[in-house]
N, C-alpha and C positions, 0 to 999 in steps of 0.2 A: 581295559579294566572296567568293570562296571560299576555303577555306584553306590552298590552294597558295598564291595571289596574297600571302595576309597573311604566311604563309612569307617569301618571295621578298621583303617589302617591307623587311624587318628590317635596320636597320643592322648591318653587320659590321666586324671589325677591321681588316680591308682598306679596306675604305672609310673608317674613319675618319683612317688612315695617310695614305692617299691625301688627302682634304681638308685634314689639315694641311700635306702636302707642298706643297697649293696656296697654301693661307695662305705659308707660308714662301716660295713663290718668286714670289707675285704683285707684292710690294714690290722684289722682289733685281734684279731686271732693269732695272725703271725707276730704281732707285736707281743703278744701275751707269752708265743711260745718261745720267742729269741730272749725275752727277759727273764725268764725261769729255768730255761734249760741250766745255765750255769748249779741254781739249784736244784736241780732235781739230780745234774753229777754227784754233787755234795752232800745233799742230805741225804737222799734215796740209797744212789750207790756208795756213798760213804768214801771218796776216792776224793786225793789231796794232789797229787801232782799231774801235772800236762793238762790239767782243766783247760787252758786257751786251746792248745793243740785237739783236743775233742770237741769242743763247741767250733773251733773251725772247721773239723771235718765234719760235723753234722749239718752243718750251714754250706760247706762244698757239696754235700750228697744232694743235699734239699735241693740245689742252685743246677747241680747235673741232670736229676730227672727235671726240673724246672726248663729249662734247655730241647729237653727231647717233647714234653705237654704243652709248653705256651704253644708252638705252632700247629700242635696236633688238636687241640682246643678249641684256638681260634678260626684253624680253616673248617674243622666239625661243626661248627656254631653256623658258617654262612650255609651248610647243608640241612641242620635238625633244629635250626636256631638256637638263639643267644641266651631263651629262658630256661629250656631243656640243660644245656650246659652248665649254666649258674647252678640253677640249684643244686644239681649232683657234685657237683664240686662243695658245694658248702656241707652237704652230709656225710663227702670223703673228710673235708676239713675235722668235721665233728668226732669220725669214726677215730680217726688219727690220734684227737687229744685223748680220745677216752684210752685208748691203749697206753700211750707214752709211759706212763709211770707204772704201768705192767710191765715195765724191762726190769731185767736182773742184771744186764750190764751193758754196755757200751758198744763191743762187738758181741755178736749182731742184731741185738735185740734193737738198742737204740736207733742202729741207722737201718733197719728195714722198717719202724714203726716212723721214723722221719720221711722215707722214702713216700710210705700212705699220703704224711700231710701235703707232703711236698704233690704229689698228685692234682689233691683238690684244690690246694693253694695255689697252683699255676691256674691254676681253670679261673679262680675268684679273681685273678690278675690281669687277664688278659681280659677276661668280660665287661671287667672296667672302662676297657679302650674301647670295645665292640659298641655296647650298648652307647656310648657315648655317642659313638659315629652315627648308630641308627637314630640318635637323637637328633643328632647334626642335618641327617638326611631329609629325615622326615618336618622338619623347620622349613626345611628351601623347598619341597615339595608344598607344604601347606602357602608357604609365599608362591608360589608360582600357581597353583589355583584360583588364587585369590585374584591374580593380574593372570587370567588367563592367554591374552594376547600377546606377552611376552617371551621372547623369544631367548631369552639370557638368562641365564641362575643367577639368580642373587645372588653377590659376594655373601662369606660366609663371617660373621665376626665371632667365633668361637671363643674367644679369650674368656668372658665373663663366665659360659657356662664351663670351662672350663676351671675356673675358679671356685667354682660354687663345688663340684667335683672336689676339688682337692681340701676346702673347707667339710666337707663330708667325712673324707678321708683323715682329715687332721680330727676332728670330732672323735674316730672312730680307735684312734690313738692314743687321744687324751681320755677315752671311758678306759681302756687297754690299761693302763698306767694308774689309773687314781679308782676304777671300780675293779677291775679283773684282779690286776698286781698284786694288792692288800688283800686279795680275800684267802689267801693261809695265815696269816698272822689275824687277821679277825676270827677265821675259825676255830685258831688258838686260843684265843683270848673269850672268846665266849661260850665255848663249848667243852673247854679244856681238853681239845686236841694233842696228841703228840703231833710235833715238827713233820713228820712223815705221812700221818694220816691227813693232816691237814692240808698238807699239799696235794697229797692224792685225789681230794676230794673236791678241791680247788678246779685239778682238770677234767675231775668229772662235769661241773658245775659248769663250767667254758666250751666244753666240747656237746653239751645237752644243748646248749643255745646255740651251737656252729647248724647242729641236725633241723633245728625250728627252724631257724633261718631260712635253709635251703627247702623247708615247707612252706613260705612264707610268700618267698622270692618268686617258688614255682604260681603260686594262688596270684603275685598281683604283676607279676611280670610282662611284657605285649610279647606275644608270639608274634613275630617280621612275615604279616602276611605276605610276602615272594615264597615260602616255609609251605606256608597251607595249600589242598588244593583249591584250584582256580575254577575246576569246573562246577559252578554252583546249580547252574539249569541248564545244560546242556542242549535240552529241547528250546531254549528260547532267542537261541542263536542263529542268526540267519548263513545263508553260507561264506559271506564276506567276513564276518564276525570268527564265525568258525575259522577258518583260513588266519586269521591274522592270530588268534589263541595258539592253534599251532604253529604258527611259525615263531612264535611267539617263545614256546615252551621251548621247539629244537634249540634256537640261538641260547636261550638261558643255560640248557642243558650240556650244550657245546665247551661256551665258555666255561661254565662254571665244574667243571669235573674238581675233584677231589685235588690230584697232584697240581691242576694247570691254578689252582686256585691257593697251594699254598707257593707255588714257584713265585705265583706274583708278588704277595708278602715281601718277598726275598728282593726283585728286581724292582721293586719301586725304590727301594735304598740308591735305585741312578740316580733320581731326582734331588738336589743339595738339600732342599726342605724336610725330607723324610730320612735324609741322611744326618742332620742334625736332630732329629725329631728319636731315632733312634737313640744315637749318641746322649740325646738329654735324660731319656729312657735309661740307661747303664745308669748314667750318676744319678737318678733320683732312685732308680731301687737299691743304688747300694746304698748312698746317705740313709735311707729308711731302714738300712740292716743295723749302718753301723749305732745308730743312735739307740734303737731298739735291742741290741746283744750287745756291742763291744762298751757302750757307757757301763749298762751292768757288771757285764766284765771286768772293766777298769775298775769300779768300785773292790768287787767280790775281791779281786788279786789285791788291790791296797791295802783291806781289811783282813786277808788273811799273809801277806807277806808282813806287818804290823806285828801281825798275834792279835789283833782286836778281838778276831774271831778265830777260834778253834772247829775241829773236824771231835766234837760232841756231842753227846744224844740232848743236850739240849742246846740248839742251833737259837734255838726262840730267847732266850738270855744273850748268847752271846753274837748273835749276828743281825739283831734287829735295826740295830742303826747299819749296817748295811742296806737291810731291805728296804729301808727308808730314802737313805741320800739316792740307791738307782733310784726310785721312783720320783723324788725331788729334778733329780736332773731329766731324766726322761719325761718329765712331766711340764718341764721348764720348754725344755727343745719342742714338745709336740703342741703347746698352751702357744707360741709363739707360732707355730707354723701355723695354726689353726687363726691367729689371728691376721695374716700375713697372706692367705691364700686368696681373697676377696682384692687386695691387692694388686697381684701379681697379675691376675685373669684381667684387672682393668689395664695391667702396664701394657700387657699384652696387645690389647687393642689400641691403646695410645701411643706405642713409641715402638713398635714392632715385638716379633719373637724371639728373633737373632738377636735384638738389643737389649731384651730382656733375658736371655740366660747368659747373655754375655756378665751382663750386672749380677745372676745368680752364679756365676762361678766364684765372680770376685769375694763375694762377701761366703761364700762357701770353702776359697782357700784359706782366707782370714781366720774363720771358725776354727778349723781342726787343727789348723798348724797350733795357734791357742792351745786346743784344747789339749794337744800332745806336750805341749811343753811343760804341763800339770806333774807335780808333783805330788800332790796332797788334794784328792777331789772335794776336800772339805771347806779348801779356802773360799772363799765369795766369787772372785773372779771366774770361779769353774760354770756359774750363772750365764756371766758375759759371753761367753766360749758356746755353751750350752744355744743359748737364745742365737747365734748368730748361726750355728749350723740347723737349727730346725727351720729360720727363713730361709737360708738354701736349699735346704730340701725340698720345703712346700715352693720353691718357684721352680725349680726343677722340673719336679712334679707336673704342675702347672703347664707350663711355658711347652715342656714337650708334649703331654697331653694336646694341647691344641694343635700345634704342627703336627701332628699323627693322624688328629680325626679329622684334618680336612683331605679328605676323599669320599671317593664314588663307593656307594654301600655296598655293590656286590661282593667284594671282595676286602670288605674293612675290617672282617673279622681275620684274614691273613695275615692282614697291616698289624693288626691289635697284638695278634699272635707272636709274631718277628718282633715288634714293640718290647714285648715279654722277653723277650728272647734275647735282647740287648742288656736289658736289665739282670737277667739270670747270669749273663756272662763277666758282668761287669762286677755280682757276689762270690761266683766263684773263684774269681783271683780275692777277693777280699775277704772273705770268711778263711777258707785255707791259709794263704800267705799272712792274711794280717793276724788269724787265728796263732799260728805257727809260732810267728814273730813276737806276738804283743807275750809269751813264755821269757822270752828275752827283755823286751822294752814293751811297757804299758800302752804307751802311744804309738807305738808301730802302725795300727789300722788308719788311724786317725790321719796319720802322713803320708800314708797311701792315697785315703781319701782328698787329701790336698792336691796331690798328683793326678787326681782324677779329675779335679774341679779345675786345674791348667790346663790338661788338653780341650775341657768343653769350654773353655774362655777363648784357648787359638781356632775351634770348630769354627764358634757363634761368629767369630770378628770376622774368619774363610767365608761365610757367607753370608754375611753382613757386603762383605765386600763386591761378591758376584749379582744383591742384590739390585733391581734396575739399571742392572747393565747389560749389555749384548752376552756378556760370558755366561748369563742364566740361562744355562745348556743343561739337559743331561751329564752326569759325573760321567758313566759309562756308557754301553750299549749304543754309541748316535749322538745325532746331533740336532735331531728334530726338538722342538719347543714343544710340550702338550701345552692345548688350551688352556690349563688351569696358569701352566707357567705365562705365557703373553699374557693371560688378565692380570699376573703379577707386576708384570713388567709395563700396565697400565693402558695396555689398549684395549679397544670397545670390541669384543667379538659377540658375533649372531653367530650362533647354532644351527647348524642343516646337518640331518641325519643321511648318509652316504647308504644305501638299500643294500649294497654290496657286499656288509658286515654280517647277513644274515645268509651270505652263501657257504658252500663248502671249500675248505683252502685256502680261506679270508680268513684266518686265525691270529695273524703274525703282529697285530696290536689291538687293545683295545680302547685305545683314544677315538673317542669321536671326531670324527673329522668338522673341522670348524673352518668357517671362511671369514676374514677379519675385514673390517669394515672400518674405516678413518672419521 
């Protein structure tokens, strides 16, 4: 690589501006549209019964094309790269809101105009984990420049900047809640809106800033120079230069094909680290659904199974203190994760990851089970319940974020992708089923949720336990150790590149071969 290229590769402050803007606004959107959908059933379309049963299946649609984009996203991103990607995804996000309340009903307008958001919002989803990685990368590279004669990658201690991530994120929540949430009922109140124009114009307002955004992103984003071409002078290449350029390209070209590049996503889940990393991934995007829809939910059904609130053309009189308590609690849950994420990235580093989402289960089973046993979302206690599941989320969050982006960058936007793609599965049982259910019982998501925070409590402790020990094997496929696992397991490895990897038929891993040294 020449030293233009290593130039040109270097993160700058613009770039780093830019990828928190994204953190910040990749949660803001979808949090904005899972806490209004319930209203935009009720006011818009004027429809009183199976509201849970609808915002479930709109949140199961969202969660299935979710499923089929995170990994089509994140292995397109290690081809066209990770800014290309963002932004268009934020302008799908944008297009999405502005349609939403151009439905006339539920089937089919609702869920093919969900389907759009749900497009762009796996993309803002997964870019999250990408860009992270390429942040990750591009750290140990600058470290390893710097000690040119070193022969080892720095261990990676990813926890903080992972934190700093998820304080973004929680940011990006709490504007979602206390600036996006309120602005129908402010357009009411100052413009003398009807109920209905005011919300329309709410997701005009939210879906005009989703489209800047992804102008925004595109303007200060780092294109992953491996993306651009390499051949900058061709003529200034000697023939040894020349030679190693291409050979250079074939091997990248080899590896990194389209299919071979999302299969991998899939099979690093052998590794126990990215099998939990995954696993934390499910419970933290669905914690983020259920706080973000089923809190509102809960409210919406309390207040109209009451009679607080009527299905009336003036919604703004009689369902105001609705709109209020969800945004109280939702505001309560995301203020608390926001302060809790800075946290967690330190526990991270301090007392491991496994030991930290172990600790983030617990205090995430605690929360919901709470929050289900709610009768009355107006009592105080609903606070208590509230704040303890938005710190589980943000460690969630957190905690798997970091086990995810410690990998090698060619292929982290697969990782990123499959990442997504845990979390997508882990809402589709939970929007449908708890959607379905909470028709029945209020708290049904919520117990779900609890259920979901026990299996990643027996995950964390599974590998907690195989940690620094001989059993830190591959889960599947072998039994070989990669490099990264032995520096887990504490020994001193030096690095020697094996020339072999750059033949034809040498496909069948892409670990570098490492020789360990006592």
């Amino acid at each position: 690589m020449s030293v233009t290229q290593t130039n040109t590769s270097r993160v700058t402050i613009v770039n780093i501006v830019a990828y928190l803007l994204s953190c910040f606004c990749s949660i803001a959107f979808l949090v904005f549209l899972n806490a209004t959908q319930s209203f935009v059933i009720t006011v818009l379309l004027r429809l009183k019964d199976n509201i849970g049963d609808y915002v479930g299946t709109l949140g199961f649609i969202d969660e299935l094309v979710s499923v089929v984009m995170c990994p089509i996203w994140g292995t397109l991103s290690d081809k066209i790269g990770t800014r290309t990607v963002c932004s268009v995804a934020y302008v799908l996000v944008g297009i999405g809101l502005i349609f939403f309340v151009q439905a006339k009903n539920v089937y089919p307008d609702l869920v093919i105009l969900r389907m759009c958001f749900a497009i762009g919002g796996s993309g803002t989803a997964a870019m999250v984990t990408a860009l992270l990685s390429e942040q990750q990368q591009q750290q140990q590279q600058q470290q390893l420049q710097e000690v040119p004669d070193s022969r080892r990658a720095p261990p990676l201690r990813n926890g903080t900047l992972s934190g700093l991530v998820g304080l973004c994120t929680g940011l990006g929540a709490v504007m979602a809640v206390t600036v996006f949430l309120p602005i129908p009922t402010s357009l009411e109140e100052r413009y003398g809106l009807s109920p209905e124009e005011a919300l329309k114009r709410a997701f005009y307002i939210v879906g005009t800033i989703a489209v800047v955004v992804g102008a925004v992103l595109f303007a200060g984003l780092r294109q992953d120079p491996s993306i651009q071409d390499t051949n900058l002078d061709d003529a200034g290449y000697d023939s040894l230069a020349e030679e190693e350029h291409e050979l250079g390209s074939r091997y990248l070209e080899k590896k990194n094909s389209y299919f071979r590049l999302l299969l991998k996503g899939f099979t690093a889940a052998s590794e126990p680290d990215i099998f939990l990393a995954y696993v934390g991934g499910l419970i933290a995007r669905a914690a983020s659904v259920a706080v973000s829809l089923f809190i509102p939910l809960f409210v919406n059904q309390y207040f109209y199974s009451e009679g607080i609130c009527a299905i009336t053309s003036d919604v703004k009189d009689s369902c105001r203190d609705a709109y209020i308590r969800s945004a109280m609690l939702t505001g309560v849950s995301e203020t608390c994760a926001l302060v809790a994420a800075p946290v967690w990235g330190i526990a991270c580093d301090k007392i491991g990851k496994a030991k930290a989402l172990a600790i983030t289960a617990v205090i995430g089973t605690i929360g919901f089970f709470g929050f289900a046993s709610l009768s009355d979302p107006r009592v105080g206690i609903s606070f208590l319940w509230a704040t303890l599941i938005g710190i589980a989320q943000i460690g969630a969050i957190v905690c798997s974020l970091s086990l995810c982006t410690e990998r090698r960058v060619e292929y982290s936007g697969s990782i990123a992708g499959v990442y997504s793609v845990t979390g997508a599965a882990g809402i589709l049982i939970l929007t449908k089923l708890g959607g379905w259910t909470s028709d029945k019982s209020r708290g049904a998501p919520f117990i779900l949720m609890a259920v979901f925070n026990v299996i990643l409590f027996v995950c964390a402790v599974w590998v907690m336990s195989l940690e620094g020990g001989v059993s830190a094997i591959r889960l599947w496929g072998g039994d070989r150790l990669t490099s990264r696992e032995r520096e887990n397991l504490g020994l001193r490895i030096s690095y020697t590149v094996d020339p072999s990897i750059f033949e034809d038929g040498n496909d069948s891993d892409d670990e570098v071969p490492a020789t360990m040294s006592s």
